[in-house]
C-alpha positions, 0 to 999 in steps of 0.5 A, spaced: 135 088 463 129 084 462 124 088 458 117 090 460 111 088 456 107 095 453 100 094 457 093 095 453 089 101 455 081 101 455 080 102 448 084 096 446 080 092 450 074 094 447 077 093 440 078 086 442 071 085 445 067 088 439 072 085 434 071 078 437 063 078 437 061 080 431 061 075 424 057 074 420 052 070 422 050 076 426 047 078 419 043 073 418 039 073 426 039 081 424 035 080 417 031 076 420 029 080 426 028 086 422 024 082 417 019 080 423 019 085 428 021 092 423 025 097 426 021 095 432 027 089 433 031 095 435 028 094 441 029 086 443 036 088 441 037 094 446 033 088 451 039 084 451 044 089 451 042 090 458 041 084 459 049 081 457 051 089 462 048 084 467 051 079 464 058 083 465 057 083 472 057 076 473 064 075 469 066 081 472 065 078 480 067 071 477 074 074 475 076 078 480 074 072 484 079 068 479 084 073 476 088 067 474 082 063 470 083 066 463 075 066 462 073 059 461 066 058 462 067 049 464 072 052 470 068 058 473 062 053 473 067 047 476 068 052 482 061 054 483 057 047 482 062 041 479 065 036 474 058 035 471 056 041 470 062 044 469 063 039 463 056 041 461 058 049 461 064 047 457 062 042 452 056 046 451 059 053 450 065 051 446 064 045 443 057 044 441 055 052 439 062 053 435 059 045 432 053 048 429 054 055 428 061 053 423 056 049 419 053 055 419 059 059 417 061 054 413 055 054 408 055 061 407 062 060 404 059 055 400 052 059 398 056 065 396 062 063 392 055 058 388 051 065 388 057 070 385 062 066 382 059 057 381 053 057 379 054 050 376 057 047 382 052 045 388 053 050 394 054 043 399 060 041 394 063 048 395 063 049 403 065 041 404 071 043 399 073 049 404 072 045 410 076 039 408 082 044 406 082 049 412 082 041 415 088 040 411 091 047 414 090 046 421 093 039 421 099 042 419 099 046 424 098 053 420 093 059 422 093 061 415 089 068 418 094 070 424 096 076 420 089 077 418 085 076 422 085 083 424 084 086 417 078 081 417 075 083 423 076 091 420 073 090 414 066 087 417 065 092 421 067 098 416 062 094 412 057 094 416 058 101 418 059 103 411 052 100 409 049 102 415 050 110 413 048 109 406 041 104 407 039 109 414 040 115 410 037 112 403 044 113 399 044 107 395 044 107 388 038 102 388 031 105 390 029 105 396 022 103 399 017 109 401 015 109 408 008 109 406 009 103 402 012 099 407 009 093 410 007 092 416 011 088 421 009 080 423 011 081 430 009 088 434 006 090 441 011 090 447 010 083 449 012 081 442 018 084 441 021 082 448 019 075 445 024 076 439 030 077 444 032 070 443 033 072 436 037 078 437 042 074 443 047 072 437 048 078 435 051 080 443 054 074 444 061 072 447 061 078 452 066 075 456 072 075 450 075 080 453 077 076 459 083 072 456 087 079 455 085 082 462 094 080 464 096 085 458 091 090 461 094 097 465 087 097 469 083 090 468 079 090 474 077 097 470 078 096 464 075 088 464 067 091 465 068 097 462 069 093 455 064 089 455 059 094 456 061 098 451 063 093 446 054 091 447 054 099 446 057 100 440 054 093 437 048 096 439 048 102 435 052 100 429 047 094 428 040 097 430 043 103 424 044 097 420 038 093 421 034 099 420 037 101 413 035 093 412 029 095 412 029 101 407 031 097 401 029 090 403 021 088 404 019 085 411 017 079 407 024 077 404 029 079 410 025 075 414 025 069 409 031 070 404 036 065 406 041 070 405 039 076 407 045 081 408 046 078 400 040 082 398 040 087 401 047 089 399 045 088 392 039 092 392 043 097 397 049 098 391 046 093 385 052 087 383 058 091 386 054 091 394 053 083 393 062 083 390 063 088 396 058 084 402 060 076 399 068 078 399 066 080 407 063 074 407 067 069 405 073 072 408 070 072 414 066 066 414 073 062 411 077 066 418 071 065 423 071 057 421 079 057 421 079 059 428 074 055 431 077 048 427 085 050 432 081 052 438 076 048 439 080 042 437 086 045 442 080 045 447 078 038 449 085 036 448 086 040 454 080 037 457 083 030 456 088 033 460 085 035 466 080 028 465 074 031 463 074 028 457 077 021 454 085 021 454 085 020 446 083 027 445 090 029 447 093 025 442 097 029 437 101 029 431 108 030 429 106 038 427 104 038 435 097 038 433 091 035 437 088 031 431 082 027 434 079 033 437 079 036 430 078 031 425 071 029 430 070 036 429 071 036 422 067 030 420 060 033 425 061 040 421 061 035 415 055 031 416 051 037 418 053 041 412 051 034 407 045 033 411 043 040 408 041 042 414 045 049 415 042 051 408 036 055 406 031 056 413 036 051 416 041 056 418 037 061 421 035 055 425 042 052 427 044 060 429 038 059 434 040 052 437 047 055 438 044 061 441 039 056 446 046 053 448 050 059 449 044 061 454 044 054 458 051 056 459 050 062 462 045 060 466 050 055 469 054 061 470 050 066 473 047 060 478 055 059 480 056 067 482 050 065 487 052 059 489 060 063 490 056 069 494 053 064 498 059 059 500 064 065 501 059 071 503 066 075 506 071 074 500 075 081 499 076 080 492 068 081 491 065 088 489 059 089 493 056 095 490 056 090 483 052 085 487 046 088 488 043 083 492 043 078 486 038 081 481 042 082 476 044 075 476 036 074 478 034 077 472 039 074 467 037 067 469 030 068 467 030 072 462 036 067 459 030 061 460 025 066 457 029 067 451 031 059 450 022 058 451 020 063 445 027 062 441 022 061 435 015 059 434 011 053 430 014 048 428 021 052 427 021 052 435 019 044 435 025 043 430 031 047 435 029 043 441 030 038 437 036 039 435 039 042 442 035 036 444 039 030 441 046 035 443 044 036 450 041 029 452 049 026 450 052 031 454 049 030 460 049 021 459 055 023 457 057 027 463 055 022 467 057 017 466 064 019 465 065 023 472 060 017 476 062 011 473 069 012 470 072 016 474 068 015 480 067 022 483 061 026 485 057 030 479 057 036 484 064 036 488 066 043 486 073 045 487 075 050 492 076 057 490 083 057 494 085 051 490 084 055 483 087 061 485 093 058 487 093 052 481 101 052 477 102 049 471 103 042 471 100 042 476 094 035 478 088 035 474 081 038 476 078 029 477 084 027 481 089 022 478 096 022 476 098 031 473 098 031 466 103 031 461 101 038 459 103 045 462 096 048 461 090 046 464 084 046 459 080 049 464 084 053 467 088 057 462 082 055 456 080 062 453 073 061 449 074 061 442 072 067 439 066 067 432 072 071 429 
């Protein structure tokens, strides 16, 4: 007799969503915001939380449309608008967002272990040092974090809960600044915090992880919204008592411009043992975030080589079973950006928001997709009328996410992220088209039937036509999007 698989409850599928949005770059767009805005950041955080609740109900009405799709944003996007934007969807949510924030990563690793331990080697020399190992690692087949990614996971966010209670109710053992003597935010009035949204986005990315595991759910039509809007609750409250606590014992000044302000904060918070406890955390789980992103993103274009969306070499693999071109492409970009110095000092916090504006740009193809699916199967059974709404929440999403991208930053920070999400974006989209027109031959906007999707096998035809892969799993099909942790 075959044996049943245990299925998850809600609690589990919460843990998953919370475990796999956090990192600890969110650190530093929290001490940033905070530094700018003071407690009033609390507020432009609690805009994009319910900002991503809406946000969950487009993912929620694309899963009950496509239960089998494990949550790739490149696959709902095909459904709704094509091979071109879906290319973009995915390269930009998997590719290009995990590029630049696990530079970030990366230079984090490099800046504390320089900080805390190699005070006479550079912090680049160090962070290219651990890159070129989990490169190594990872070609060999090996998750050197499979056993501890929930430990890490556990112990960011005890730390965060750890160090929020003691700097919200002043318990440090270092001395907290006074209210009286606080300074007064740059950024106030309403319409100035709203604006900070952009900023506070990372700390709520990535809602749909929880998408992936909704098999292994008992309840996953219940279940699957439910943790997405829970998990961004409880974000909500453990960071906003985090970043308030930042302020109690770090000034305005230096958390908006410190280039690590998580590291100060911990060391005013607890003197030499909070910088020991924060840059442990930081280094495992900047070390276990960078891990994950070099297997699975390189897992990813060589599943979309597979399905024709992206040239056949990237599904070349080695005698380990890995597909090493994705990864080693992934590796030298992550290199380059690290070298070039720019994810140190004021550079990370400018490649965090690239990134953000990438991840937005996604979900505004993929909100666009729920109304264009409305519209093109206005009858579907699958559909939950009473979370449509007449379209608002995806309305309102589409704007806000334009608007946040527009005030991501000011002066000539903002003209720097635009132009690095500039240079990205124009090679995805020359790249799209002349892949899908000239290469392939195929129209940019011929979506894929949604009766199609539901009822795609394993082995079975490409999204572009053509002779089935070799493969068993379709990238956009089965492809889960790559956790920051």
């Amino acid at each position: 007799m075959q044996a049943t698989t245990k299925k998850l409850g809600l609690p589990s599928a919460i843990s998953t969503c919370v475990g796999l949005i956090v990192a600890t770059s969110c650190l530093l767009s929290l001490g940033r915001g905070m530094g700018m805005a003071g407690s009033g950041f609390v507020i432009a955080m609690a805009v994009v939380v319910v900002l991503n609740i809406f946000q969950a109900f487009t993912f929620t009405e694309l899963h009950s449309l496509m239960p089998d799709v494990d949550g790739g944003l490149g696959q709902y996007t095909l459904v709704g608008l094509g091979p071109g934007p879906s290319i973009l969807s995915n390269l930009s949510a998997y590719f290009i967002v995990n590029l630049l924030s696990c530079s970030v990563e990366i230079s984090m690793c490099g800046m504390v272990l320089h900080e805390l331990f190699l005070p006479m080697i550079p912090a680049p020399v160090i962070g290219i040092a651990f890159l070129l190992i989990l490169l190594g690692v990872n070609m060999m087949g090996v998750d050197i974090f499979a056993k501890l990614q929930n430990a890490v996971v556990a112990l960011l966010l005890l730390s965060f809960l750890g160090m929020g209670i003691l700097s919200f109710f002043r318990l440090g053992t270092g001395a907290a600044i006074p209210d009286v003597q606080k300074m007064a935010p740059s950024v106030s009035g309403i319409s100035g915090l709203v604006s900070m949204a952009g900023t506070a986005f990372w700390l709520f990315i990535g809602i749909e992880f929880v998408i992936p595991i909704s098999k292994d759910l008992r309840r996953p039509k219940r279940d699957v919204p439910l943790a997405m809007i829970f998990g961004v609750c409880i974000l909500f409250v453990l960071q906003s008592i985090l970043g308030v606590g930042m302020t109690n014992y770090v000034d305005l000044t230096t958390l908006s411009t410190a280039e690590m302000p998580h590291m100060v904060f911990a060391q005013n918070l607890l003197g030499n043992a909070g910088s020991m406890w924060m840059g442990i955390v930081t280094l495992l789980a900047g070390i276990s975030t960078a891990n994950t992103v070099l297997g699975s993103v390189s897992k990813i274009l060589c599943g979309m080589a597979q399905n024709e969306m992206l040239p056949r070499f990237f599904a070349k693999k080695n005698h380990r079973d890995v597909p090493y071109i994705g990864l080693l492409i992934l590796s030298g970009g992550i290199g380059c950006i690290v070298v070039s110095g720019m994810a140190q000092s004021a550079g990370l916090s400018n490649m965090v928001l690239a990134a953000s504006c990438f991840w937005l740009l996604s979900y505004i193809l993929t909100n666009v997709t729920v109304l264009v699916l409305r519209r093109r199967y206005p009858n579907h059974p699958a559909r939950n009328k009473k979370l449509t709404l007449l379209g608002i929440p995806q309305i309102v999403c589409i704007l806000m996410d334009v608007f946040m991208i527009w005030n991501i930053a000011e002066g000539e920070e903002r003209i720097l992220i635009y132009q690095i999400c500039a240079v990205f974006l124009v090679a995805l989209v020359v790249y799209a088209l002349v892949w899908v027109k000239l290469v392939k031959h195929k129209k940019l906007f011929a979506h894929m039937d949604l009766d199609e999707v539901n009822g795609l096998t394993e082995g079975s035809k490409p999204v572009l036509g053509g002779e089935p892969a070799p493969e068993k799993v379709p990238a956009l099909v089965h492809t889960a999007p790559t956790p920051k942790l």
